[in-house]
C-alpha positions, 0 to 999 in steps of 0.5 A: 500500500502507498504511504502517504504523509500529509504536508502542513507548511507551518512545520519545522523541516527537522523533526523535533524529541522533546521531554513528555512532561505528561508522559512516563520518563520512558516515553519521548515525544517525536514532532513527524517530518516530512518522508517520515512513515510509521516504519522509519520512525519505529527504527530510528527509536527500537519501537514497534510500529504495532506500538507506536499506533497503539499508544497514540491511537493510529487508526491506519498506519500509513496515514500520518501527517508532518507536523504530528506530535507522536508519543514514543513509547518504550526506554528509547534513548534521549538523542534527537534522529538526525537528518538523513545525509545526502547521498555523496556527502554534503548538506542538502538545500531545500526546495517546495514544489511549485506547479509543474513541477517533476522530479525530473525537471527538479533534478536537473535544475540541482544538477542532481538526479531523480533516484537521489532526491529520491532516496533522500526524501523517502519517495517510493514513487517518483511520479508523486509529488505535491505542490508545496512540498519541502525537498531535501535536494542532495548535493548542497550546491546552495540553489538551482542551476539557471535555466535562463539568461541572468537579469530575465525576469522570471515570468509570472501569468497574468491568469492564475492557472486553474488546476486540472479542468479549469483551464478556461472558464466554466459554468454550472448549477446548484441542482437539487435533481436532474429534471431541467437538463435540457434548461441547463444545457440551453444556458450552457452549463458543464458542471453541477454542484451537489452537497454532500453531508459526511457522516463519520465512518461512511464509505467513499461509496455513498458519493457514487450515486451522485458522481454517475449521475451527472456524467450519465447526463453528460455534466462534470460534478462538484461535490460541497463535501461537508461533515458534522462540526460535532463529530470532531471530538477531542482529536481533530488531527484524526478526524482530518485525516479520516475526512481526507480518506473519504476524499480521496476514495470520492475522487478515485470513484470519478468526483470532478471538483470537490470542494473541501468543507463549507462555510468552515468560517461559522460554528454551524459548520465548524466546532464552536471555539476552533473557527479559525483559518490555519485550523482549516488550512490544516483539513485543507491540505490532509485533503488536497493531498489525498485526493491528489494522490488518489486522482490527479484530475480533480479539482480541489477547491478551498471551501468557501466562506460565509461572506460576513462582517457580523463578528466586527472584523474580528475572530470569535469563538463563534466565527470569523469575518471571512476577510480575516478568516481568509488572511489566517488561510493564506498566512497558513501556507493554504496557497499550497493545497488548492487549485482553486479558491472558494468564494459565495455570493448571494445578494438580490439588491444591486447589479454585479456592476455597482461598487457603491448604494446599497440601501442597507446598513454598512454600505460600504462593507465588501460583502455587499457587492461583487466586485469587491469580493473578487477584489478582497479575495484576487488580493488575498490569493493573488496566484490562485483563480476564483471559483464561486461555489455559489453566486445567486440573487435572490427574489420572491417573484410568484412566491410571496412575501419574503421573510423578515431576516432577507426582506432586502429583496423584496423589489427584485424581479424576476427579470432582474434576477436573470439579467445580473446572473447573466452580467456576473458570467460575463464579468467573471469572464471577462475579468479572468481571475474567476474560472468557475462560477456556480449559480446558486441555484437551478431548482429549490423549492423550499421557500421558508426562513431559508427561502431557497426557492427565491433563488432558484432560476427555474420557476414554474418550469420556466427559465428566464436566466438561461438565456441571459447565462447563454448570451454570457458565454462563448 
């Protein structure tokens, strides 16, 4: 079986042993490193592997992250594992992986070669590698060999690259089923969206459904992958780590895009007390390298925030403002592990054109328009693309008053409703930072506290925004 370790950036790149003060003088605490196994550590210290899982509760033994703390059972000797030397003698540099990067395109670089980057940082298959990984390269020659004249800028693209199935812009539906196909098909939608409720313990077999589903019908698919905030328990570093396995099982099972959690900046869907952006950069990137180990093709997107400045521009026990939740994302190192970044937008006041006059209070905060959010989040990420996992406006045409909480929209149209959809396509194509937009939504019916149905762009059978989203694309 592959051995995979999870890459978290805020690490040390050596590993650390330190006294235990809560464990027994015998045992020792051993900070994982990156190439590091269960095996290797278990040699380094004269531990049983069988022992090592037992005593920090290791569910499945291939599966540890760099930067776990693990306890190390037994009378070991008090010493640190040092670094593995480089083979031919020196002291290895260090590298991260960027996009487009080889082994072998990295070996030359060195002036090194692919089996000694290999050996030296525990890699048995040297096709495998993640952006943002740490390299040890062997030779010490203190950085790469130039591969291009002295004094040349390096280029940068003007459009961040898209990952894997989003090398253009694409357009898809929040569906709730699959009965207005041919409505979709007319406003030129490849993908839907679905969100998928993970219960703790189940199989990468309940996404199955879903996935065949929408590629019988021709449509790639999003999976929203979510789980229960409760489930967490007293060890979140586990629950990642059984959450990135069901990931990686969804994209071997065909999973197109999946997004990596929802809203993870509110407690209704992370746990109370640990919303903050770096804890979720951790679940980020256990499953970014999951699900790239398991199937390259998937697009990995970073969960969306809640779009919010309920908590003052601040962090709290009960969420965060998704500016500064995004910030703690990026500061984490969460540009490493995602192709593309999560962003929502449900509004039902304004055109996608207007940057200033919205009626309500707090005009001028950047969730209420969607040119500052696109703003906002290009900055905060600015070599990642956009994907909006939803983008949707809202209006209660044909189903009544609105309650009282989005009584906001209550004098936008219908029309109105189909003429912004079709403007924010064309501005997010236009603008070439967005590179999926998912409108929120096709078909809800529900129209109550939560008024889903005011959303949905299909009424009555009838789909005023598909023609105004198909003038919109190419």
């Amino acid at each position: 079986m592959r051995r995979f370790v999870f890459v978290c950036l805020l690490i040390a790149l050596l590993g650390i042993v330190v006294p235990a003060a809560a464990q027994t003088e015998q045992e020792q605490v051993y900070t994982v490193q990156y190439g590091d196994t269960l095996y290797r550590i278990s040699l380094r210290f004269g531990v049983s592997v069988t022992a090592i899982a037992q005593r920090n509760n290791i569910a499945n033994i291939n599966l540890i992250y760099a930067g776990q703390r693990l306890v190390i059972p037994g009378g070991g000797g008090t010493t640190p594992p040092q670094p593995t030397s480089a083979p031919g003698g020196g002291t290895p540099s260090v590298y991260i992986v960027v996009r487009g990067d080889t082994l072998g395109r990295i070996a030359q670089r060195f002036g090194t070669t692919v089996s000694a980057i290999a050996q030296l940082n525990g890699i048995a298959n040297v096709n495998l590698i993640f952006v943002g990984q740490r390299l040890q390269i062997p030779g010490g020659s203190g950085g790469p060999v130039p591969t291009q004249a002295p004094g040349q800028p390096t280029a940068v693209p003007t459009v961040p690259g898209g990952g894997a199935g989003l090398t253009s812009f694409v357009l898809g539906g929040h569906i709730q089923s699959y009965a207005f196909v041919d409505q979709m098909r007319s406003a030129k939608m490849t993908w839907v969206k679905q969100q998928l409720r993970w219960n703790r313990g189940d199989p990468p077999s309940v996404a199955a459904g879903a996935i065949q589903a929408a590629h019988d019908r021709g449509f790639k698919i999003l999976l929203s992958v979510v789980g229960y905030p409760e489930q967490f328990g007293g060890n979140p570093q586990q629950y990642y780590q059984e959450f990135a396995s069901f990931l990686a099982g969804t994209a071997q099972l065909g999973a197109d895009g999946i997004e990596v959690w929802n809203e993870p900046n509110i407690d209704r869907e992370w746990p109370n007390g640990q919303v903050n952006g770096a804890n979720y950069t951790q679940m980020l990137a256990a499953a970014y390298n999951a699900i790239k180990s398991a199937n390259g093709n998937t697009v990995v997107i970073s969960g969306a925030p809640s779009p919010t400045g309920f908590w003052g521009g601040q962090c709290q026990a009960a969420g965060c403002d998704d500016n500064i939740f995004i910030s703690q994302m990026r500061n984490a190192g969460a540009a490493n592990y995602m192709d593309c970044v999560g962003i929502h937008y449900n509004e039902g006041i304004l055109p996608p054109t207007a940057r200033s006059g919205d009626p309500r209070g707090n005009s001028g905060h950047y969730t209420r328009y969607y040119g500052t959010m696109v703003d906002l989040y290009a900055g905060t990420f600015p070599s990642k693309p956009l994907c909006f996992t939803e983008l949707g406006y809202l209006s209660p045409e044909g189903f009544g008053p609105l309650p009282g909480g989005f009584a906001w929209a209550a004098d936008t149209s219908a029309q109105e409703q189909a003429q912004w959809l079709g403007d924010a396509v064309r501005l997010s194509r236009q603008g070439g930072r967005v590179r999926m937009l998912i409108v929120w939504n096709v078909d809800f019916t529900a129209y109550g506290e939560d008024p889903q149905a005011g959303y949905a762009i299909v009424r009555n059978g009838q789909c005023l925004a598909c023609a105004t989203l198909a003038a919109a694309m190419p």
